[in-house]
N, C-alpha and C positions, 0 to 999 in steps of 0.2 A: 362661352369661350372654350375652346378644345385645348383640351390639357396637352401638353406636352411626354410621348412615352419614353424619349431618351432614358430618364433616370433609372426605369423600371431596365430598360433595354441593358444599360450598360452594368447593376444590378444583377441581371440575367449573364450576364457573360463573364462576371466576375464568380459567379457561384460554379458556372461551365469550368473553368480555370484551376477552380478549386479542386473540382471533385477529378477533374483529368489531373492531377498531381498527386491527390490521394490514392488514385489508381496505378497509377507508376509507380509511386511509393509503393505499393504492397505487390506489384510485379518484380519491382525490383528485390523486397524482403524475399519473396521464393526464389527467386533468380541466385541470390547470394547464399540458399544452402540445397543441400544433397539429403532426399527424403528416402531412406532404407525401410524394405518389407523385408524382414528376417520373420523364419518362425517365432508363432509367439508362444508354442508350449514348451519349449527349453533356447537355452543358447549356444549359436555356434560358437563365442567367441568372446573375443574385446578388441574396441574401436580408440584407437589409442592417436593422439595428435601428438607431434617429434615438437621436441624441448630443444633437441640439438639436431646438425647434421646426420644423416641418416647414413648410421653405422653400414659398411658392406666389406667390411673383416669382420673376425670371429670373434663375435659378442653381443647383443642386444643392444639399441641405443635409446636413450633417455625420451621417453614421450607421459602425458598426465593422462589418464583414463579420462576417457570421455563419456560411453556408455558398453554394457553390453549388448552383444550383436542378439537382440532380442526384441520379435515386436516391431511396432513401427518408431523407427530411428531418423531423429533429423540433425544434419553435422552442416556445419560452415564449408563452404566451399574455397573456404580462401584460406586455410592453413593442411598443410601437411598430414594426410590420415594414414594410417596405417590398421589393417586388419591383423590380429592375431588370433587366428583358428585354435578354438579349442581340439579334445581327443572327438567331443562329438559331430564337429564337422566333417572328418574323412569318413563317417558314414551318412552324412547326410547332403554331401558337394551340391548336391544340383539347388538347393537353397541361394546359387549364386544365380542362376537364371533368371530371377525377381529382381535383382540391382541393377538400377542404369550401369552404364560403360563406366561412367566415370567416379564408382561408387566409392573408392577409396584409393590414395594411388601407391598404395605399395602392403604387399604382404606377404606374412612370414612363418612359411612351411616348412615347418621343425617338426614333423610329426615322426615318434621313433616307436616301432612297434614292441609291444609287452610279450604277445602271445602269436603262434605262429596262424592266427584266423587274422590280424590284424598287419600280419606284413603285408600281403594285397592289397591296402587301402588307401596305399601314394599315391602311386602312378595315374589311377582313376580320376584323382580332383584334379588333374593340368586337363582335363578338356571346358568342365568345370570355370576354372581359371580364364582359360579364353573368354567369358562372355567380359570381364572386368576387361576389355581393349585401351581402355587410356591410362590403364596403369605406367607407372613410371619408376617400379623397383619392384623386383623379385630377392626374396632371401632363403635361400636354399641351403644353408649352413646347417651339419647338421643330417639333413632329413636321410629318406630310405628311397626317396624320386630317382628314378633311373634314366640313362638316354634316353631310352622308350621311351618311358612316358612325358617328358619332357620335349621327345621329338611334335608332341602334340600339339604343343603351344603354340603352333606357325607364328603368323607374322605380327607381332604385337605394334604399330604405327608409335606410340610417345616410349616405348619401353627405353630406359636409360641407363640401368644398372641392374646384372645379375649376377648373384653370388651364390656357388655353391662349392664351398667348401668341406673338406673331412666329410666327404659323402660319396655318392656313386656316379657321379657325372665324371666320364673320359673325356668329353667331346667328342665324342660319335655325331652327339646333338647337331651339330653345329650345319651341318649343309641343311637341317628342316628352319632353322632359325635367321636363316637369310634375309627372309623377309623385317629384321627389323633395325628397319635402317638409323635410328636412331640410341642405337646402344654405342655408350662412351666405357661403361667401366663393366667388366668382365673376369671373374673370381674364379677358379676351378682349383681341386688341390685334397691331397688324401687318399689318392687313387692311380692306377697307371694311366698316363694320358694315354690317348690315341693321335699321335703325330702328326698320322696323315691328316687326319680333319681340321688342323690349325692351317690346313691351305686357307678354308672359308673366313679366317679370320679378316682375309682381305674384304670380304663382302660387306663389313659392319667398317661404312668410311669415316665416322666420327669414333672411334674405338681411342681414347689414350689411356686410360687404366686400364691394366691388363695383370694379372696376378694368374703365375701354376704353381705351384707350390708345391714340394712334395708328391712330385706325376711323372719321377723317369724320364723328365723332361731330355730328348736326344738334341744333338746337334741339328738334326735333318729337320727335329720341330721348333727349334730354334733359326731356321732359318725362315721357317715361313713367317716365324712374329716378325723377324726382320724387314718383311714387304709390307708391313703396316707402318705406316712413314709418322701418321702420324701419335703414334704412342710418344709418351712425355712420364709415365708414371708405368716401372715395371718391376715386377718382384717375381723372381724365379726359386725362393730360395728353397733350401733343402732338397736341391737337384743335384744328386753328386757325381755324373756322369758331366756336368760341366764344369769345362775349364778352361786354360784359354786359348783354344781352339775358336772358342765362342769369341770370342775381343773383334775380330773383324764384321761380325753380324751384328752385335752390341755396337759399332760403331756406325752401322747403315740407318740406325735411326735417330738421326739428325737432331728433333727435338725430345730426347730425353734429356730426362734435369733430374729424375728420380730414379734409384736402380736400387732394388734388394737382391743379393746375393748369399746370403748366408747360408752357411754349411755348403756350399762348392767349392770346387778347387782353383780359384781366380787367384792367380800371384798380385803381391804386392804390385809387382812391374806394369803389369793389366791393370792394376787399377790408375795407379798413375797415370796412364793413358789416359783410360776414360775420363778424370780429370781435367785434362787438358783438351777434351774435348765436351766440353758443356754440364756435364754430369756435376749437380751442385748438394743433392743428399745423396748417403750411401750408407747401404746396409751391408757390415764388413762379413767376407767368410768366415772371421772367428769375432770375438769378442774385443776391442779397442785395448783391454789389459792387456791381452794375451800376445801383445806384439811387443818386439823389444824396443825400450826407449830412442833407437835410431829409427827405425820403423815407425814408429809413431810420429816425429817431425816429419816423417816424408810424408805421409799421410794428410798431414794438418795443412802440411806445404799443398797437396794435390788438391785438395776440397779445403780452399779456406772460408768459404762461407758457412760449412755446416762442424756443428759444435757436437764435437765427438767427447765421448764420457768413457771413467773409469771402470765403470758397471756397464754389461752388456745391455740394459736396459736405456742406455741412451743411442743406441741406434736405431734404424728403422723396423719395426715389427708389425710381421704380417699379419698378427693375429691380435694385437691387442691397439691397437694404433688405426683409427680411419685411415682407410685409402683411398676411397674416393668424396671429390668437391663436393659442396650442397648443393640443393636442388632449390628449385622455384616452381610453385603451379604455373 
């Protein structure tokens, strides 16, 4: 009598089953992390995953050490990395040419020179830089990177936030930086802008934080932030050439909700305005004590949503205070 092979058959196809799922499975484990060849005789660095929103005012933001950038490195691809270059990276950049595109997505060039053999050593890591293309923050706070070199960085496609504050960035940069159409939060400050290059600001159409700070900011360069319609988050402060000459420009952008102004010359009267026309935080030209007690209900009266304080530290500050939203991979 001939046996029947069904059992064996269906047997056979459940072990098929199996072993295509254990296959997935460990396609999928590689899929879910990011495998780094850093040199393995020293390290450039540390690979740091963000605890919090990723700081882009002036100060470092909270992330756990993950490894150093040494050797062969394997990170999650599903949280927040962050590279911090050591001093021995600016001599050794082209170590970025070994990382896929999407090997970390933001990192922070703080490099400040000791000796004058090591001032040269900025500018050179932004070409460097371009091979990491899916980065998604730049932090520039700080360093010695110039327009130049910076004008190298073309077009970064996910790039969403760069900050370079208290450093050498005028915005010369900006007409080589076109290409990246996906920058929302934008930081510059410590230095005389260049006015005319805030035309380009119009090229970056998802742009709403936008920070100069301390850049001789002109009416003329204030008027081209003005054609960025959709800014909603702006901090001009420690511009003292404005005042409220500026009130009709501050008012052509429709959805601002956030404004710092400090140390400018904006009257009370000007601010009441803006007030009344959507502006729900504010950063006062002098400190909330420092106004007389009528002045201060008019204040509270104009912006009654945001809870102003007796210490200048409860208003908005550009440097100690995130300014820009979080991110998501």
């Amino acid at each position: 009598m001939q046996k029947s092979f069904l059992p064996y058959a269906v047997a056979a196809s459940a072990l098929l089953l199996v072993l295509v799922c254990c296959a997935e499975r460990a396609c999928s484990a590689k899929a879910s992390e990011r495998v780094l060849d850093f040199p393995t005789n020293y390290s450039v660095g540390r690979l740091v995953v963000l605890l919090t929103r990723p700081q882009f005012s002036y100060g470092r933001c909270k992330g756990r050490l993950l490894a150093e950038a040494r050797g062969v490195v394997r990170l999650p691809s599903d949280k927040l990395i962050k590279f911090e270059p050591s001093a021995v990276f600016y001599r050794h950049p082209q170590c970025l040419l070994k990382l896929p595109a999407d090997a970390f997505d933001f990192i922070e060039l703080r490099f400040m020179a000791m000796t004058d053999e090591e001032s040269a050593l900025s500018d050179p890591t932004v070409p460097f830089v371009r091979r990491i293309s899916r980065l998604k923050g730049i932090d520039l706070d700080g360093s010695e990177i110039t327009d130049k070199g910076l004008s190298q960085l073309g077009a970064m496609p996910e790039l969403q936030y760069l900050s370079a504050g208290n450093g050498f960035i005028t915005g010369s940069c900006l007409p080589h930086l076109v290409g990246c159409k996906k920058l929302e939060g934008l930081r510059l400050g410590g230095t005389v802008v260049n006015n005319e290059s805030l035309s380009c600001l119009q090229n970056f159409p998802l742009l709403t934080h936008l920070g100069l700070i301390n850049m001789n900011l002109s009416l003329s360069g204030l008027e081209q932030v003005s054609k960025c319609r959709a800014i909603n988050n702006l901090d001009i402060d420690s511009n003292y050439q404005i005042d409220d000459k500026a009130l009709p420009l501050l008012l052509k952008l429709t959805k601002l909700r956030t404004l710092s102004v400090k140390e400018t010359k904006i009257s009370l009267k000007a601010l009441e305005t803006l007030g009344k026309h959507g502006i729900i935080t504010i950063g006062l030209p002098k400190p909330f004590a420092n106004y007389a007690p009528s002045e201060q209900r008019r204040l509270v009266k104009a912006f009654p949503y945001y809870k102003f304080s007796a210490k200048s530290a409860g208003d908005v500050d550009s440097y100690n205070e995130t300014m820009f939203a979080p991110v998501t991979r």
